[in-house]
N, CA, C and O of each residue as an XYZ file, in Angstrom:
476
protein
N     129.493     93.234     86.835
C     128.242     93.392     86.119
C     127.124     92.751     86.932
O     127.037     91.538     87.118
N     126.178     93.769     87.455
C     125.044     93.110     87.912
C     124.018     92.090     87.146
O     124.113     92.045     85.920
N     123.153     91.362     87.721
C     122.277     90.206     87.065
C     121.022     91.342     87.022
O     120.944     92.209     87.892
N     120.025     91.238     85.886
C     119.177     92.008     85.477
C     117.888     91.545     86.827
O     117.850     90.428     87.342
N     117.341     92.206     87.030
C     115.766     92.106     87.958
C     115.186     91.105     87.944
O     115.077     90.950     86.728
N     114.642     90.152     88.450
C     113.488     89.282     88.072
C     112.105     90.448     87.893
O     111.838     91.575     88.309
N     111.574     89.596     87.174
C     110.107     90.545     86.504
C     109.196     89.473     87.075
O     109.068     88.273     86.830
N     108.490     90.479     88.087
C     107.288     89.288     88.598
C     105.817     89.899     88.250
O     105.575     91.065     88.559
N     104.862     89.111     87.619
C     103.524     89.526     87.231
C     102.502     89.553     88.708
O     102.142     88.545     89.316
N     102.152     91.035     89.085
C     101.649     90.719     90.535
C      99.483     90.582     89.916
O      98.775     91.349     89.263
N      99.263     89.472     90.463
C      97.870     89.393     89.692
C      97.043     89.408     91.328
O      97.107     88.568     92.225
N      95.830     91.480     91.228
C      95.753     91.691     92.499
C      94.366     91.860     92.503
O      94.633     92.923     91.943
N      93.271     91.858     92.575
C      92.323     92.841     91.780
C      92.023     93.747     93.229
O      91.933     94.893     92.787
N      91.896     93.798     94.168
C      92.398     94.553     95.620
C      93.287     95.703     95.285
O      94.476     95.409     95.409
N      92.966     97.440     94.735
C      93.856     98.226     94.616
C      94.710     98.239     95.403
O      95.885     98.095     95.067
N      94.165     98.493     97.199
C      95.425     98.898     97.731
C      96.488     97.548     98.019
O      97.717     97.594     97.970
N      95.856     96.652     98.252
C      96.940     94.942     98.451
C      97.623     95.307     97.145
O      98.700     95.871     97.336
N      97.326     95.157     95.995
C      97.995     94.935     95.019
C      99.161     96.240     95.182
O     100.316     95.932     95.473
N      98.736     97.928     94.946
C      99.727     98.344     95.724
C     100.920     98.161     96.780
O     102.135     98.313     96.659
N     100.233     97.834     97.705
C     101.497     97.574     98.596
C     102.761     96.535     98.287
O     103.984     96.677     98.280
N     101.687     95.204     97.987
C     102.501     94.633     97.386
C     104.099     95.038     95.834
O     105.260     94.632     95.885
N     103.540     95.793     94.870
C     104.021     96.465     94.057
C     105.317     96.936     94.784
O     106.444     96.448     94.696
N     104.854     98.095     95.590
C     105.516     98.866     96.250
C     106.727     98.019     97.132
O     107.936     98.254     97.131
N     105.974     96.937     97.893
C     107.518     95.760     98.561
C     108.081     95.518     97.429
O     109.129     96.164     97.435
N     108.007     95.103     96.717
C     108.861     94.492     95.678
C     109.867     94.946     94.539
O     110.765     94.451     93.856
N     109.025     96.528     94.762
C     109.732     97.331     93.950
C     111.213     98.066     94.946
O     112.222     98.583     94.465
N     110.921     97.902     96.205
C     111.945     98.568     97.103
C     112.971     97.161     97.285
O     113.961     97.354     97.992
N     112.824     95.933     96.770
C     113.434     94.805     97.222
C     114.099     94.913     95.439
O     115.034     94.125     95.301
N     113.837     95.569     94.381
C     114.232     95.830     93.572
C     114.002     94.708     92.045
O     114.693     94.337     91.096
N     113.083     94.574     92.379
C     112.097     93.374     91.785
C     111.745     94.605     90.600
O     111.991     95.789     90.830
N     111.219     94.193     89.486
C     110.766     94.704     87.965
C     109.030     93.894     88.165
O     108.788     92.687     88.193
N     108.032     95.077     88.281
C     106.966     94.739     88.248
C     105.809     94.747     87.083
O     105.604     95.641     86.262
N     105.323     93.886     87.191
C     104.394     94.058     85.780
C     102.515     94.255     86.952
O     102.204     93.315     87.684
N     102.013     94.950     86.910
C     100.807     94.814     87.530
C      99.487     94.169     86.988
O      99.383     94.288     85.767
N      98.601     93.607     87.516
C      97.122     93.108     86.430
C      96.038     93.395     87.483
O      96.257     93.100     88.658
N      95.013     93.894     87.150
C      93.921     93.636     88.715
C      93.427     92.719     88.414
O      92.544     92.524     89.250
N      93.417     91.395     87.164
C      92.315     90.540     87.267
C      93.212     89.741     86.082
O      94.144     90.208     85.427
N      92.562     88.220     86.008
C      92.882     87.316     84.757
C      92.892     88.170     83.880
O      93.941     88.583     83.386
N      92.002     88.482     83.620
C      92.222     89.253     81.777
C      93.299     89.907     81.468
O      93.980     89.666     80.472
N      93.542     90.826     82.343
C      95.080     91.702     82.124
C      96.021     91.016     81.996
O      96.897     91.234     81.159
N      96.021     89.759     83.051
C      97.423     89.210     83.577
C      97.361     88.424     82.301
O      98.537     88.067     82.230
N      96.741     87.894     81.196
C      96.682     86.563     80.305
C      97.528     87.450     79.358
O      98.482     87.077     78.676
N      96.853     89.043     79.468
C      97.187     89.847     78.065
C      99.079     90.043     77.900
O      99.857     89.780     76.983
N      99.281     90.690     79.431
C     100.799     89.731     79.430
C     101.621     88.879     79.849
O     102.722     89.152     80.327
N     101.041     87.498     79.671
C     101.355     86.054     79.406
C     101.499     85.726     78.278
O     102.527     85.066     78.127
N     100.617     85.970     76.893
C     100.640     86.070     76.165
C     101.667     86.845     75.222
O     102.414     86.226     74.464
N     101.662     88.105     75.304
C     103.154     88.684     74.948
C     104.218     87.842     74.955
O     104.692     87.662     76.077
N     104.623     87.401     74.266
C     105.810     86.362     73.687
C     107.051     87.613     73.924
O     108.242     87.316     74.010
N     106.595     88.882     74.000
C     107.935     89.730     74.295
C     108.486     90.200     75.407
O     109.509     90.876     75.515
N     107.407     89.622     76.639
C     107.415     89.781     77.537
C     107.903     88.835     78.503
O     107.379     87.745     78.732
N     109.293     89.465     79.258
C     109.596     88.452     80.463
C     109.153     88.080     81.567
O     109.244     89.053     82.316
N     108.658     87.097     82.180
C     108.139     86.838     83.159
C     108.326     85.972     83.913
O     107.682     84.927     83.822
N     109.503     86.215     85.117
C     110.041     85.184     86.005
C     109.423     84.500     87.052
O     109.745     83.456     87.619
N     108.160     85.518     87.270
C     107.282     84.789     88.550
C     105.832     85.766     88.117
O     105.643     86.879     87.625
N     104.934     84.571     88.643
C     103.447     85.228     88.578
C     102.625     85.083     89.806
O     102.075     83.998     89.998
N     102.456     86.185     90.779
C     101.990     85.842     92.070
C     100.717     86.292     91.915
O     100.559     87.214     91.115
N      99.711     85.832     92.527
C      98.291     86.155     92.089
C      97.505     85.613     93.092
O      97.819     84.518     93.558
N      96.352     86.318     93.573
C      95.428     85.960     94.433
C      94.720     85.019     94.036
O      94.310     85.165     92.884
N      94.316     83.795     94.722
C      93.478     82.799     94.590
C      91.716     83.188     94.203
O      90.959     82.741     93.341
N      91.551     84.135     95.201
C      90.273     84.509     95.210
C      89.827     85.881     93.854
O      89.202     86.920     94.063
N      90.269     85.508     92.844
C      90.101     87.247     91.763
C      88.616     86.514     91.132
O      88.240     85.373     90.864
N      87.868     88.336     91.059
C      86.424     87.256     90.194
C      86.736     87.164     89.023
O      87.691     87.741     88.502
N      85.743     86.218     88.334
C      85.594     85.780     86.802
C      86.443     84.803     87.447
O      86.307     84.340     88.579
N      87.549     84.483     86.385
C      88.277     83.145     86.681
C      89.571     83.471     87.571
O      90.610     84.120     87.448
N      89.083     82.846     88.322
C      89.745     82.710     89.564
C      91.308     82.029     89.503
O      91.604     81.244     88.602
N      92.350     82.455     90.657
C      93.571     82.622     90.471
C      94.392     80.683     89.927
O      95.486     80.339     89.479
N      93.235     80.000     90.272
C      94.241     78.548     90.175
C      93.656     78.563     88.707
O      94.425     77.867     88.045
N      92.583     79.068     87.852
C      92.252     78.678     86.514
C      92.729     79.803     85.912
O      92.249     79.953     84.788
N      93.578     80.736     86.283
C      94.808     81.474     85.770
C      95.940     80.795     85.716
O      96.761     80.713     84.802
N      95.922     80.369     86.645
C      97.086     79.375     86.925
C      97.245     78.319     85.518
O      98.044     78.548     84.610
N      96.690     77.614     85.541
C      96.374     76.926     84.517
C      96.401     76.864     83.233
O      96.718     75.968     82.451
N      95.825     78.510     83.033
C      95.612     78.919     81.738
C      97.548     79.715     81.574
O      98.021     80.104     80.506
N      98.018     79.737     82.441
C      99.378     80.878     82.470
C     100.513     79.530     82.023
O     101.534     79.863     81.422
N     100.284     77.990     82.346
C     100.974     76.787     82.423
C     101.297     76.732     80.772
O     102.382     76.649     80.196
N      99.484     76.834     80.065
C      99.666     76.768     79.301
C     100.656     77.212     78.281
O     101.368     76.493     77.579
N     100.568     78.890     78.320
C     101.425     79.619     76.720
C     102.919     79.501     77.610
O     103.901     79.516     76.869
N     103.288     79.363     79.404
C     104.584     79.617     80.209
C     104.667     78.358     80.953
O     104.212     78.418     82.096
N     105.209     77.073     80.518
C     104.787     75.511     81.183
C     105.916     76.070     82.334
O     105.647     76.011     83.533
N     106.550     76.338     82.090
C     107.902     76.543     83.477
C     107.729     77.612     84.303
O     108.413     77.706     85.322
N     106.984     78.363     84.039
C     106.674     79.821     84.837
C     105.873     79.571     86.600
O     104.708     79.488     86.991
N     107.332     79.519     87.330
C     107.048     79.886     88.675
C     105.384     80.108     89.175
O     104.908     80.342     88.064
N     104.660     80.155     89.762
C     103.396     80.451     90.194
C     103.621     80.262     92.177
O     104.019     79.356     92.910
N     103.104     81.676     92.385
C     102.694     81.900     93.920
C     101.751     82.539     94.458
O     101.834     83.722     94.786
N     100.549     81.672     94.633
C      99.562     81.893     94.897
C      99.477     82.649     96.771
O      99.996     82.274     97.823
N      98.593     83.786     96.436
C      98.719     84.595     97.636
C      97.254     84.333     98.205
O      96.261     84.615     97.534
N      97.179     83.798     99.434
C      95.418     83.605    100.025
C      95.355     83.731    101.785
O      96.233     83.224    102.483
N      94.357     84.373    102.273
C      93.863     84.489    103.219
C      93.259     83.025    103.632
O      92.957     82.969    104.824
N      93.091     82.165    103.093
C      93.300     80.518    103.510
C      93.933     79.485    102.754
O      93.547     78.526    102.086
N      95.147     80.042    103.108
C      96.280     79.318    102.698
C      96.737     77.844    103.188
O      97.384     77.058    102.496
N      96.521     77.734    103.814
C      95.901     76.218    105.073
C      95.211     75.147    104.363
O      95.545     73.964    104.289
N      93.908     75.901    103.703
C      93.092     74.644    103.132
C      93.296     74.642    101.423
O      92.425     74.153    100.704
N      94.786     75.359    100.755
C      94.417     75.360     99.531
C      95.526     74.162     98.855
O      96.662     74.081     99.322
N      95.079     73.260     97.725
C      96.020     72.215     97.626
C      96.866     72.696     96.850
O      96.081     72.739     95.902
N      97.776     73.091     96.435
C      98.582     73.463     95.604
C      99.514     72.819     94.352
O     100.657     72.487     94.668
N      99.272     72.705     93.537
C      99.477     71.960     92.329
C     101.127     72.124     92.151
O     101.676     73.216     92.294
N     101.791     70.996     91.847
C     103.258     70.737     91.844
C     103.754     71.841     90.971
O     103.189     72.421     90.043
N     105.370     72.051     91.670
C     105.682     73.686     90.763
C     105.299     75.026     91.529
O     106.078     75.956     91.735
N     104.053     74.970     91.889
C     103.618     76.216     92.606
C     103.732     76.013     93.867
O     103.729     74.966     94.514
N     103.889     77.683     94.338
C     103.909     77.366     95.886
C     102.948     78.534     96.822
O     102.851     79.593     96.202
N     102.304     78.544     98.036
C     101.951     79.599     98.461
C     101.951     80.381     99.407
O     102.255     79.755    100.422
N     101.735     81.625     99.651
C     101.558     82.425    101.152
C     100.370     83.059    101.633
O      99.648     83.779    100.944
N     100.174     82.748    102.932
C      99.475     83.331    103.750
C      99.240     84.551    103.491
O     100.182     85.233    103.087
N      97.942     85.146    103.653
C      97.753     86.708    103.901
C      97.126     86.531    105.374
O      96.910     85.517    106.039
N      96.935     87.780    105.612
C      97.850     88.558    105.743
C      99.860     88.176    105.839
O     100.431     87.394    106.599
N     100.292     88.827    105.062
C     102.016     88.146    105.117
C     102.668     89.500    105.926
O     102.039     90.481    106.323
N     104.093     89.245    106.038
C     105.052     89.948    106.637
C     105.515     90.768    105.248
O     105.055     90.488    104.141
N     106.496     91.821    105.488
C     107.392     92.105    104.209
C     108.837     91.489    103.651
O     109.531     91.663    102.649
N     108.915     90.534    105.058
C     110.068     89.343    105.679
C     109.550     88.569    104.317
O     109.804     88.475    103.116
N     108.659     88.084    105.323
C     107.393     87.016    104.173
C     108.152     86.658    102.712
O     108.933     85.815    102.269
N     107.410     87.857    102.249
C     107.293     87.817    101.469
C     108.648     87.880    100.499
O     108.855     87.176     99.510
N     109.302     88.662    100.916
C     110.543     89.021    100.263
C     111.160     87.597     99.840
O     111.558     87.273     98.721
N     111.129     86.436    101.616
C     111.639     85.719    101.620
C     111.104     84.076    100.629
O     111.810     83.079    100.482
N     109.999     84.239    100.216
C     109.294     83.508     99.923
C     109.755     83.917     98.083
O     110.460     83.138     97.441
N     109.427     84.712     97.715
C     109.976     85.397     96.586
C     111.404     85.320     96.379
O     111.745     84.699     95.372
N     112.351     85.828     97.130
C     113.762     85.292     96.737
C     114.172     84.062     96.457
O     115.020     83.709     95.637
N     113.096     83.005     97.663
C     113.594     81.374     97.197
C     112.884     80.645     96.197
O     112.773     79.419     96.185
N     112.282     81.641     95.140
C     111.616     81.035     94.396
C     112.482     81.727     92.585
O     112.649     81.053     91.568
N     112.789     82.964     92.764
C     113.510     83.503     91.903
C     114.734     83.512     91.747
O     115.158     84.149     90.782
N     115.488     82.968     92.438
C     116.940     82.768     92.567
C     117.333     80.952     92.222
O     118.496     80.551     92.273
C-alpha cells in the first residue's frame, strides 16, 4: 500500500513561475493546491477540511507579503512546514521552522529541498 501525496500550497502570484513550479511538483507526484496571492492561499488555510503538508510561497507577493502570510498561516496551522521561495535568498532571515530557496532554483533544487522537508 502506497503512502498518500503530500499536498503542498504553492503561494505564486507570477503566472508562469507559479506554473512551472505546479507542473515540477506535479511530475515529482506531489498533490497541488495553487493561490496567486495571500488572499487565496488564507482561503485554503482556513478550510479546516483541507490538507496541507507544506506551504511554499514567494516572499515578494503584493498586499501582504509572503513572511506576513507566513505568520498569518502559523496562526489557524502552528506546525505547517513553510518554504519561502526568493530571488534574495541570501539576505532573508528566516524564522525557526521555516526554511528557504533561491530563485532562480534547479528542478534538483527543488525537488530536493521539498522532499527533505515532507518526508
Amino acid at each position: 500500500m502506497s503512502t498518500p501525496a503530500s499536498i503542498i500550497l504553492v503561494v505564486e502570484d507570477d503566472a508562469i513561475v507559479r506554473m512551472l513550479i505546479v507542473d515540477v511538483l506535479e511530475e515529482l507526484e506531489y498533490k497541488v493546491l495553487e493561490a496567486d496571492g495571500s488572499e487565496q492561499a488564507l482561503e485554503f488555510l482556513n478550510d479546516k477540511n483541507q490538507n496541507i503538508d507544506l506551504m511554499m510561497t514567494d516572499v515578494g507577493l503584493p498586499g501582504m507579503d509572503g513572511r506576513e502570510l507566513a505568520t498569518q498561516a502559523r496562526i489557524v496551522r502552528p506546525a505547517l512546514p513553510i518554504l519561502f521561495a526568493s530571488g534574495y535568498a541570501e539576505s532573508i532571515e528566516v524564522p525557526e521552522g521555516m526554511q528557504v530557496i533561491g530563485k532562480p532554483f534547479s528542478i534538483d533544487q527543488l525537488r530536493d529541498k521539498v522532499k527533505s522537508i515532507t518526508q
